[in-house]
Each structure stands twice: as structure tokens, then as C-alpha cells.
N, C-alpha and C positions, 0 to 999 in steps of 0.2 A: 541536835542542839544540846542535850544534856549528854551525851557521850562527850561532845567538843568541852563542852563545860568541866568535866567529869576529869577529862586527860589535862586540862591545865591546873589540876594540882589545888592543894589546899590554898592559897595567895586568891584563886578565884571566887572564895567566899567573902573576904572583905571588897572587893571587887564590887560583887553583886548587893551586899550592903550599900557599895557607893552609890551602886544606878539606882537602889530605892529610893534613899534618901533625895538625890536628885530629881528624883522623877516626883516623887513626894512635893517639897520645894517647889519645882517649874511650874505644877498643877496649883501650888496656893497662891501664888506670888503671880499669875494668869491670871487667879480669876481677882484678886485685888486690885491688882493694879488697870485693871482694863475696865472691873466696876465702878472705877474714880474716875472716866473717863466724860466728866461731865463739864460740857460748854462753859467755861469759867464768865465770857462776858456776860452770858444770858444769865446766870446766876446772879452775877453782882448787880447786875440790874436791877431783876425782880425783886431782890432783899432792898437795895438802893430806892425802888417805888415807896415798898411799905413803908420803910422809915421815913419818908420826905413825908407820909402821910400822915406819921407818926404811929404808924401800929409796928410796933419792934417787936411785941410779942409774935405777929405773924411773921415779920423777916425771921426771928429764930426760928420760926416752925420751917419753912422754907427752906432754910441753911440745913435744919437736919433731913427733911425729905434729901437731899443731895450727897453724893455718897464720893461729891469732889474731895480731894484735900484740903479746898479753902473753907470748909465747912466751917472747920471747928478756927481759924482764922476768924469767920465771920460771928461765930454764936458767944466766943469769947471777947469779942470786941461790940457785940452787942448787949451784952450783960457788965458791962463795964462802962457803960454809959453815964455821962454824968460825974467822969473822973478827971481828973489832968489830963489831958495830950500825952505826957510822959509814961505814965501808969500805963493807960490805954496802949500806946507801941511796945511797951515791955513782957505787957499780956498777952499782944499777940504772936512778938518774938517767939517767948515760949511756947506757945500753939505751935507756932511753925517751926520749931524746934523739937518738940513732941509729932508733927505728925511724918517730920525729915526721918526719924528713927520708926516710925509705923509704916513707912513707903517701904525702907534698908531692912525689915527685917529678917532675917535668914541669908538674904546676899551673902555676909560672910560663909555660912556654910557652905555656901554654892561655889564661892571663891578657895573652900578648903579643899572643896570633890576634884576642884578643880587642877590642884597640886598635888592633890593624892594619890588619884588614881594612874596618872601614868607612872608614880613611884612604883605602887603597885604592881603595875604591870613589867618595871623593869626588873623589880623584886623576883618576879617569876620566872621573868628570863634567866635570871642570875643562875637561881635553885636551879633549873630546867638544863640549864652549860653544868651545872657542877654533876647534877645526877648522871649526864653525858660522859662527862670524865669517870667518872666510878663507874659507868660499865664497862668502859675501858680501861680502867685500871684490873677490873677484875675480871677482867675477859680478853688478855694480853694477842695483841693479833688477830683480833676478830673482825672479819672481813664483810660479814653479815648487815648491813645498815640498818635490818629492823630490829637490832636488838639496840640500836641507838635512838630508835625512834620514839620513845615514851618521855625521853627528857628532851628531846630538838620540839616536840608536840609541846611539850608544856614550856619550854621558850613563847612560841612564836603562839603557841594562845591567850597567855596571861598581857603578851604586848599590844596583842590586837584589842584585846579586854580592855585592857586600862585605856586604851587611846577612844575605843568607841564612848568611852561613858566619860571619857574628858571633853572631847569635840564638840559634842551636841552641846554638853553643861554652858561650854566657855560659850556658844554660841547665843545660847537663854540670856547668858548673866549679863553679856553685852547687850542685849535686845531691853531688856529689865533695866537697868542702867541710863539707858536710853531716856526709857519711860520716865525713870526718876527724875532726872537731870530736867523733864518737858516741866514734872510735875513742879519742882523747886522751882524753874523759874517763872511759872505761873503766879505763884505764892508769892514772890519775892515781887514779880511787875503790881500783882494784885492788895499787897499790903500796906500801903500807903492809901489807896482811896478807899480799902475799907478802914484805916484810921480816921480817916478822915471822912467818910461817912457816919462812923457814930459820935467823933465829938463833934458835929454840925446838927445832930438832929436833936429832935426837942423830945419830952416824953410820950411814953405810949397815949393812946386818948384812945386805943380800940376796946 
């Protein structure tokens, strides 16, 4: 492995940057996004109880036990109680605007490894064809194919490089993506009846 590494030239150390970073990335954005993985009706519910009950102080505590994205939907539309209707949807907007960018973030990098790295790797091919010609430029008639072999090596390993550490990426970021898009319209089904669960309820009395 580090000899293959070794013969695809310098182009393979930004390369191997890329797959950290990546690998970096798909490890945090796994374990976030899959922690937020939480029953959104059972949720609304339970906060939904307490407030009928009037204890809001415990629906918040309950909102933040949950590590859903409608959390903070819920905790800012329950500390805003007692507002306009108008107020209240604008606070939660913004929640849900704040937590759309806490779900995305890094995706763009994932999205950059994603473009880069097969440049990368054609990069390598490139250098890998030219160093090819200049042994043949300076080795006129040379019938020997292993003295071609260091630049056709570092072709075809900087392409296999970039593509391995593109594939798997593009494959995460679509799966991620996925995730998001469940997560957003959770949020979006879910934010009306928590508007409307806290200008309906009355004050705490717990």
C-alpha cells in the first residue's frame, strides 16, 4: 500500500488530505444526524400533555431531553408563549432556520471532496503522461517498457486515488442528504401544531 502510494507521485498527498477530511466529515455528520433520530410524533405529544396541563416548564425540559431537530422548534415556541400568533411563527421560522443550517453543516465540504478529488486524480494522470514522454524524449528509441513504467504507475494510480475517495464520499453525502430532506420535512409538517400548541395553552401552574 505505501509503495502504490509512494509511485503515484506527489498529487497523492492532497489526495490523502482529501480521504481524511472525508472520512473526518462522514464520522461526524453519522453520528449527528442519526442522534436526531427521534420519534417526532411521540415527542410532540409528550410536550403537547404537559402544556394541556399547563406545566411548560416540563414540556421544555422534555424538548431538550430529545436530541430531535424539532427540539429547539419546540423550546422556542414554548418560551414565547404569551405572544402574538405572528411573533410565535417567526421564532419558530428562525429555529427552523437555524437548526436547517446545523443539520448542512460541512455537507458543502463533502460536496467540495467530492469535485476535487477526481481533479486530482486526473492531475496525476496528466504529470504521470508528461513524465512518460520525457523518458522518452530522453531515451530516443527505447524499447524497454520498464523504463516507462514510473510515469504510466503514476497515471493510473493517482486515477484510481481520486475516484476511490470520490465514490464512497458522493455516496455518504447522498445518504446525508437524504437524512436532511426526512429531517426538514418533519419540521416543516411539525411546525404549525407546535404554533399552535403554545398560543392555545395557558400558563405554567407546575
Amino acid at each position: 500500500m505505501l509503495d502504490a502510494f509512494l509511485k503515484g507521485g506527489p498529487v497523492m498527498y492532497p489526495i490523502l488530505l482529501c480521504s481524511i477530511i472525508s472520512l473526518a466529515v462522514v464520522i461526524e455528520r453519522m453520528i449527528v444526524l442519526h442522534r436526531r433520530n427521534t420519534d417526532p410524533d411521540e415527542l410532540v405529544e409528550d410536550v403537547k400533555y404537559a402544556v394541556e396541563q399547563g406545566r411548560i416548564i416540563e414540556g421544555v425540559q422534555i424538548a431538550k431531553r430529545s436530541r430531535s431537530p424539532l427540539s429547539s422548534l419546540i423550546i422556542v415556541a414554548l418560551t414565547n408563549i404569551g405572544k402574538p400568533r405572528s411573533e410565535v411563527e417567526e421564532a419558530v421560522q428562525i429555529a427552523g432556520n437555524a437548526e436547517i443550517r446545523r443539520l448542512e453543516k460541512n455537507m458543502q465540504l463533502l460536496g467540495l471532496i467530492i469535485t476535487v478529488a477526481p481533479l486530482l486524480g486526473l492531475l496525476g494522470t496528466v504529470t504521470g503522461i508528461i513524465q512518460s514522454f520525457n523518458v522518452l524524449g530522453l531515451t530516443a528509441g527505447v524499447t524497454d517498457p520498464a523504463v516507462l513504467s514510473i510515469g504510466i504507475a503514476e497515471a493510473l494510480i493517482t486515477t484510481a486515488a481520486g475516484l476511490t475517495v470520490a465514490i464512497p464520499t458522493q455516496v455518504m453525502y447522498t445518504y446525508f442528504y437524504g437524512l436532511i430532506e426526512r429531517h426538514i420535512a418533519i419540521m416543516n409538517g411539525k411546525s404549525l401544531e407546535i404554533v399552535a400548541m403554545a398560543t392555545s395553552s395557558r400558563s405554567d401552574v407546575a
